[in-house]
N, CA and C atoms as a LAMMPS dump frame, in Angstrom:
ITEM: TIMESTEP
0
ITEM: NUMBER OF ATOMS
237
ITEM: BOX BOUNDS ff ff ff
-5.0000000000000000e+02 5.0000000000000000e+02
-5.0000000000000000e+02 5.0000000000000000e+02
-5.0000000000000000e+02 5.0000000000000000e+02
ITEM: ATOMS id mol type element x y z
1 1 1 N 3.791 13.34 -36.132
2 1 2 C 3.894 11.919 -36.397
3 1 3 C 3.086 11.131 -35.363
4 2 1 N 3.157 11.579 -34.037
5 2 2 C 2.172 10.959 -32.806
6 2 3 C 1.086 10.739 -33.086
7 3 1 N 0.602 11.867 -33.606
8 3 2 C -0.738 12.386 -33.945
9 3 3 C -1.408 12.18 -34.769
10 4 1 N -0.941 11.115 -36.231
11 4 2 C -1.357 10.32 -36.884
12 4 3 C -1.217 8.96 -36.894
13 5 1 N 0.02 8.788 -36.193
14 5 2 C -0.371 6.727 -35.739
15 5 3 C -1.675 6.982 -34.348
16 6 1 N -1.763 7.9 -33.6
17 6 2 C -3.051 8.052 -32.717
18 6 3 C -4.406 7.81 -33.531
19 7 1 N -3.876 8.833 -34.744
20 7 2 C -5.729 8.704 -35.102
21 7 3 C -5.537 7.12 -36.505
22 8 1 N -4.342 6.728 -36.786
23 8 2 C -4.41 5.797 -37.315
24 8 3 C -4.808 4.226 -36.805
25 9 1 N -4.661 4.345 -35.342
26 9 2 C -4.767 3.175 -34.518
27 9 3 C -6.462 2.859 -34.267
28 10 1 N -6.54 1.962 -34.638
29 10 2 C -8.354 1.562 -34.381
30 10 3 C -8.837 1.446 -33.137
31 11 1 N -10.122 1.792 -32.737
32 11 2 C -10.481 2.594 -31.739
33 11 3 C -10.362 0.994 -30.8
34 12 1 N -10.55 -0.195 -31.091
35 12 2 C -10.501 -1.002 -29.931
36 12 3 C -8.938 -1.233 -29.369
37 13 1 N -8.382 -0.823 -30.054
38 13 2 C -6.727 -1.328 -29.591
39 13 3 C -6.256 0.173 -28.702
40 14 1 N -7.616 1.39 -28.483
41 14 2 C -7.111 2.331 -27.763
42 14 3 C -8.088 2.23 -26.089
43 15 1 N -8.874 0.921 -26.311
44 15 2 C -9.535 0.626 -25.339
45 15 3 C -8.754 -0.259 -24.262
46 16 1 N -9.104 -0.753 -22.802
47 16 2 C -8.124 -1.133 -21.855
48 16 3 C -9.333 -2.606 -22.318
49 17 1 N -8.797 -3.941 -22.093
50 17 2 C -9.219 -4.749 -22.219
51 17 3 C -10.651 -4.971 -21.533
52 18 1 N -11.031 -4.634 -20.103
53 18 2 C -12.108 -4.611 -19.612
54 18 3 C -13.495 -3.714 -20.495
55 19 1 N -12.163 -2.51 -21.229
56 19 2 C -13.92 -1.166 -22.075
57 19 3 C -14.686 -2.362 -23.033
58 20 1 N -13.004 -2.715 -23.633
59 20 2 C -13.783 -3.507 -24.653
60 20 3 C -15.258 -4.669 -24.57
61 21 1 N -14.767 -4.975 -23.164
62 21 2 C -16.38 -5.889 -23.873
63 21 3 C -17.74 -5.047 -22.589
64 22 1 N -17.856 -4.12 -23.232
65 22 2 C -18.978 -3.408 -22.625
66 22 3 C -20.114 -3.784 -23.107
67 23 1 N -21.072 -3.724 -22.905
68 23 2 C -22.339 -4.181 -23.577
69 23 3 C -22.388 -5.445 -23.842
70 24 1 N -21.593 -6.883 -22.872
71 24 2 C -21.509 -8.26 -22.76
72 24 3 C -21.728 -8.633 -21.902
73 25 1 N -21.866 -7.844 -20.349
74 25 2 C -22.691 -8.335 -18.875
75 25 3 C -21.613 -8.69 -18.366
76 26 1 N -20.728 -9.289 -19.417
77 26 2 C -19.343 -10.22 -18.81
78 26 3 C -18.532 -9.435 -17.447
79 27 1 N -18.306 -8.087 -17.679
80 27 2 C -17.349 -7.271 -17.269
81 27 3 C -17.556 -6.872 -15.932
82 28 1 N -18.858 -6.805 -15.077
83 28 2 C -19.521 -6.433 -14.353
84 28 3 C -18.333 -6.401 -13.196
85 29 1 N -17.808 -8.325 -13.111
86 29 2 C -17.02 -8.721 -11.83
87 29 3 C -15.82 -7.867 -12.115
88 30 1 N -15.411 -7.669 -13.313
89 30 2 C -14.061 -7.052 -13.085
90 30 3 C -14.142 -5.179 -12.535
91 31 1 N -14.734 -4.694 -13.209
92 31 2 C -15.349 -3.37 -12.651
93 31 3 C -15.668 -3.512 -10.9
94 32 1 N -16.609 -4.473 -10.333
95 32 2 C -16.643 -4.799 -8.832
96 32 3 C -15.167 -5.026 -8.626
97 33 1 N -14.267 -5.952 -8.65
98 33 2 C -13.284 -6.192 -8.266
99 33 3 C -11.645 -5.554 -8.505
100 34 1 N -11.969 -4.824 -9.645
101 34 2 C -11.121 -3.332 -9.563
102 34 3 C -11.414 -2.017 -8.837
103 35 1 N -12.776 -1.981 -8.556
104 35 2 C -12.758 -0.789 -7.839
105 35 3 C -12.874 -1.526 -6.178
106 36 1 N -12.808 -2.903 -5.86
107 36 2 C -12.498 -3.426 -4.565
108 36 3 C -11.207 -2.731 -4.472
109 37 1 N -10.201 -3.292 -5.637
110 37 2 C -8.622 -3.551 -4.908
111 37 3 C -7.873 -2.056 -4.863
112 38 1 N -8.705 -0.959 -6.047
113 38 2 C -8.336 0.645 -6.004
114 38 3 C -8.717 1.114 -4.692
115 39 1 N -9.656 0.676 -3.747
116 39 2 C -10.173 0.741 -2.617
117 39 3 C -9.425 0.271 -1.195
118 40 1 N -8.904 -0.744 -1.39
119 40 2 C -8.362 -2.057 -0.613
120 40 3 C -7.014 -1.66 -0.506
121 41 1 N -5.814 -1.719 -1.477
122 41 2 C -5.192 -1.521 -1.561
123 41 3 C -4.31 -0.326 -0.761
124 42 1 N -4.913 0.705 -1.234
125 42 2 C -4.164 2.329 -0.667
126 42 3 C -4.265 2.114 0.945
127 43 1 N -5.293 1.368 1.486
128 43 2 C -5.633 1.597 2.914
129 43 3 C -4.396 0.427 3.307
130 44 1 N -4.513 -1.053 2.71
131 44 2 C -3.42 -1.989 3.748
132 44 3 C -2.255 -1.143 3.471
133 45 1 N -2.303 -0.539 2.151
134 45 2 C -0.34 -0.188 2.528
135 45 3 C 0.224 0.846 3.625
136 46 1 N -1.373 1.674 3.409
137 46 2 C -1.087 2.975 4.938
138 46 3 C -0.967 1.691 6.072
139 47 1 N -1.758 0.691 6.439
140 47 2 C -1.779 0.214 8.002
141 47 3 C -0.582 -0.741 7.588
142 48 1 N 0.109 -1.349 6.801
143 48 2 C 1.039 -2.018 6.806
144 48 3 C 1.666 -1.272 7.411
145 49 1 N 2.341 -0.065 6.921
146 49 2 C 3.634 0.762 7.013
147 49 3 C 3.091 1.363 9.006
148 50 1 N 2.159 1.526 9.085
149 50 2 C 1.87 1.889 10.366
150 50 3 C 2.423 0.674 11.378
151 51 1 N 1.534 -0.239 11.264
152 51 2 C 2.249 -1.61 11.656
153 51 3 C 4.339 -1.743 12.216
154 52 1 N 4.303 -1.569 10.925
155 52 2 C 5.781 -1.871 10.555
156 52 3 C 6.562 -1.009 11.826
157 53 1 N 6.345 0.176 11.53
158 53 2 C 6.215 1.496 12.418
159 53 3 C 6.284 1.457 14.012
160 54 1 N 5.042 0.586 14.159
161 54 2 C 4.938 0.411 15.601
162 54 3 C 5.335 -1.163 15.75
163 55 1 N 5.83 -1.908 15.7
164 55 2 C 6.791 -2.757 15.704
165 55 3 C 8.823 -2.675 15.572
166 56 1 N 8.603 -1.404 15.049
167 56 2 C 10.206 -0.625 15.093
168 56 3 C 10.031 0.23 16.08
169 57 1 N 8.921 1.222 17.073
170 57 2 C 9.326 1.738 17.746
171 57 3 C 9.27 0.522 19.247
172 58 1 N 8.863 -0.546 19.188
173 58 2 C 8.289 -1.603 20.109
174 58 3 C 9.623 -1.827 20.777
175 59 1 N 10.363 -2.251 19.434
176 59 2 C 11.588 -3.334 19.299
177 59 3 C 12.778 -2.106 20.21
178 60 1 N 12.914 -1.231 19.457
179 60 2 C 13.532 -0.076 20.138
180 60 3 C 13.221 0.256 21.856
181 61 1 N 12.095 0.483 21.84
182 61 2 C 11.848 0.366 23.235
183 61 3 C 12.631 -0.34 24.385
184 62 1 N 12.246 -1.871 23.698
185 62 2 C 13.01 -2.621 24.476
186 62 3 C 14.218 -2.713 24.631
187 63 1 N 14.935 -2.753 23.247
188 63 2 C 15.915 -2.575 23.354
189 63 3 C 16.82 -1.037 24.494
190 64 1 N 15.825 -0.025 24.753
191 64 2 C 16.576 0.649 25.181
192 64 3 C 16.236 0.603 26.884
193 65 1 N 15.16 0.153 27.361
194 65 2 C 14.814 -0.095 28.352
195 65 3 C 15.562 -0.848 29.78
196 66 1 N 16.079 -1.925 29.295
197 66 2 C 17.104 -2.719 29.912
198 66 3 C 18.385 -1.381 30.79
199 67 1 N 18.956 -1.251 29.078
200 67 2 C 19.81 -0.159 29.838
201 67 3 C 19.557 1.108 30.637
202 68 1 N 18.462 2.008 29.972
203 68 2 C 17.967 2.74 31.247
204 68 3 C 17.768 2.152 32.85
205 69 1 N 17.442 0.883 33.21
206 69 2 C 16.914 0.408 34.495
207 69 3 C 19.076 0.293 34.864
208 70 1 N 19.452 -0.453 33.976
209 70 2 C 21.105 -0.433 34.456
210 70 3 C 21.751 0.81 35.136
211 71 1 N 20.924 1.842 34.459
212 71 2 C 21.733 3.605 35.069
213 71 3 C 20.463 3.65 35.992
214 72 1 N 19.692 3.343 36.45
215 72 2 C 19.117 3.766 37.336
216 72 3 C 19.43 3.314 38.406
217 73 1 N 20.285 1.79 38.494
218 73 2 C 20.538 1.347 39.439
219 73 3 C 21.621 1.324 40.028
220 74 1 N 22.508 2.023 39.437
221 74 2 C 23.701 2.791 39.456
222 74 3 C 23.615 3.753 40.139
223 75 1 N 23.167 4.725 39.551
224 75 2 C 22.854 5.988 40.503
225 75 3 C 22.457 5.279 42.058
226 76 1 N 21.402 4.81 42.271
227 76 2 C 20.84 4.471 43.321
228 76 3 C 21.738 4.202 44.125
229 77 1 N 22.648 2.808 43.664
230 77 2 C 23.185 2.303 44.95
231 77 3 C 24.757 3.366 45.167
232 78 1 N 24.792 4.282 44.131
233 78 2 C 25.88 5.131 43.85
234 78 3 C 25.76 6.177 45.526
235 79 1 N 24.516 6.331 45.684
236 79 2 C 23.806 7.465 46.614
237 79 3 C 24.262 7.167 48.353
């Protein structure tokens, strides 16, 4: 049954809106600017999440820093 609404469906309604107007010059920017954002894309989300990353180990840091210097100064005057 797939396999005849497939070959029953006319060949432009199996095209992505950009195939269709091939041979109109029109399409050029969208082809440039889809293969920008297929390009663009994959890389900010790696350096986002990197980002993100090193801003959670930053925050942590600090946060744990304070208290390490508290036991250090403990010990010390403990001595």
């Amino acid at each position: 049954m797939t396999a005849s609404l497939i070959t029953a469906a006319p060949a432009s309604a199996l095209a992505c809106p950009v195939c269709g107007l091939v041979g109109t010059g029109n399409n050029t920017w969208a082809y440039q600017a889809m293969s920008a954002m297929l390009t663009l894309l994959p890389l900010a989300m790696v350096g986002a999440t990197v980002w993100w990353l090193t801003r959670l180990a930053a925050r942590a840091d600090t946060e744990r820093s304070p208290a390490t210097q508290r036991v250090d100064r403990i010990e010390i005057s403990g001595e």
